[in-house]
C-alpha positions in Angstrom: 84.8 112.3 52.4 81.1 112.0 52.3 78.8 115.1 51.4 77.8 115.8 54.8 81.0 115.8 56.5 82.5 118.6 53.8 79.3 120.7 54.8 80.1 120.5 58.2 83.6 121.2 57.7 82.9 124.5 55.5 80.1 125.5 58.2 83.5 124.9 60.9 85.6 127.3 59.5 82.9 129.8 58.4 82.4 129.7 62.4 86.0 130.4 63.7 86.8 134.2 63.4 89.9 135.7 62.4 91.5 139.0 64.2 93.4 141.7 63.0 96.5 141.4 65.6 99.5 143.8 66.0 102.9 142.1 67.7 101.4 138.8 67.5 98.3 139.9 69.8 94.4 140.5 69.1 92.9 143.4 68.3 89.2 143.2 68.1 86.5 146.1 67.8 83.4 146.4 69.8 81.6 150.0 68.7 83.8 152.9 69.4 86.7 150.4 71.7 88.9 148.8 70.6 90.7 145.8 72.7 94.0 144.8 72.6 95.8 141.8 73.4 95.0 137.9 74.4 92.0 137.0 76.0 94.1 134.2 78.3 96.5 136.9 79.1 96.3 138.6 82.8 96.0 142.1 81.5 94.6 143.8 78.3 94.8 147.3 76.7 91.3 149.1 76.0 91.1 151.6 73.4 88.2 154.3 73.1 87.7 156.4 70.3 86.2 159.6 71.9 86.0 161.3 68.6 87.2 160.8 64.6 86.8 163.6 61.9 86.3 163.0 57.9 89.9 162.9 56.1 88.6 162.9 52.2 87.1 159.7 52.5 88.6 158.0 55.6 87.3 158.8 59.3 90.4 159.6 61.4 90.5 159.1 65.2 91.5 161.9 67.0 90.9 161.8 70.6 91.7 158.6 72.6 91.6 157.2 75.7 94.1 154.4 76.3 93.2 152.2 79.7 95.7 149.2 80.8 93.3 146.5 82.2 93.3 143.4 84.4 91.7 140.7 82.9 90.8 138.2 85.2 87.4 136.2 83.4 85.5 138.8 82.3 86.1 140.9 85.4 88.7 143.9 84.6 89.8 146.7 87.0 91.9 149.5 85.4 95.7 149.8 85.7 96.9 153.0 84.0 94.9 155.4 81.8 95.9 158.3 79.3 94.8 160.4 76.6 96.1 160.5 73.4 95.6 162.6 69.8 95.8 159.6 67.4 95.5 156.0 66.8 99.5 155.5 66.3 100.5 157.5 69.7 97.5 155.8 71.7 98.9 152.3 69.9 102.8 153.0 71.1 101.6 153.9 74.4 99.3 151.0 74.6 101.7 148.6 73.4 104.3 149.6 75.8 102.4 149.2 78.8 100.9 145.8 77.8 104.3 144.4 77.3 105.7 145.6 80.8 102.6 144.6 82.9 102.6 141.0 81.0 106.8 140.9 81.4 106.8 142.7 85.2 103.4 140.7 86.6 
């Protein structure tokens, strides 16, 4: 392997991004959302953190909004919405609804 081609290997994989995902599905982070689910996949789950408070040293979510999207190229048109007061209920909810539109649709 010549010196070049290693460089533009390493620069390669710097390049591809790795996701948090939860049940084999993305979760990626855009400012205060948070989406959930595959981008090839007709429907998505959209997270937004309305507000967090300090816990010691960690910030906590505490109010959520939890929206089941379409996701049809970029365009999306809401499903289902709901409110939640934590990350873990908004998650369960989330989660559930993802799996029944992608099983039912």
């Amino acid at each position: 392997m010549t010196e070049s081609t290693k460089k533009d290997n390493i620069e390669t994989n710097n390049k591809e991004k790795e996701y948090l995902t939860y049940k084999e599905k993305k979760l990626i982070r855009s400012g205060n959302c948070i989406y959930y689910g595959n981008p090839e996949d007709k429907y998505l789950v959209c997270y937004k953190i309305i507000s967090s408070k300090q816990l010691g040293s960690i910030t906590i979510s505490d109010d959520i909004i939890i929206e089941l999207l379409t996701n049809n190229f970029g365009k999306t048109k809401l499903v289902k919405q709901a409110r939640r007061e934590n990350l873990f209920k908004a998650m369960d909810i989330g989660t559930f609804w993802l799996e029944d539109a992608l099983e039912n649709h």
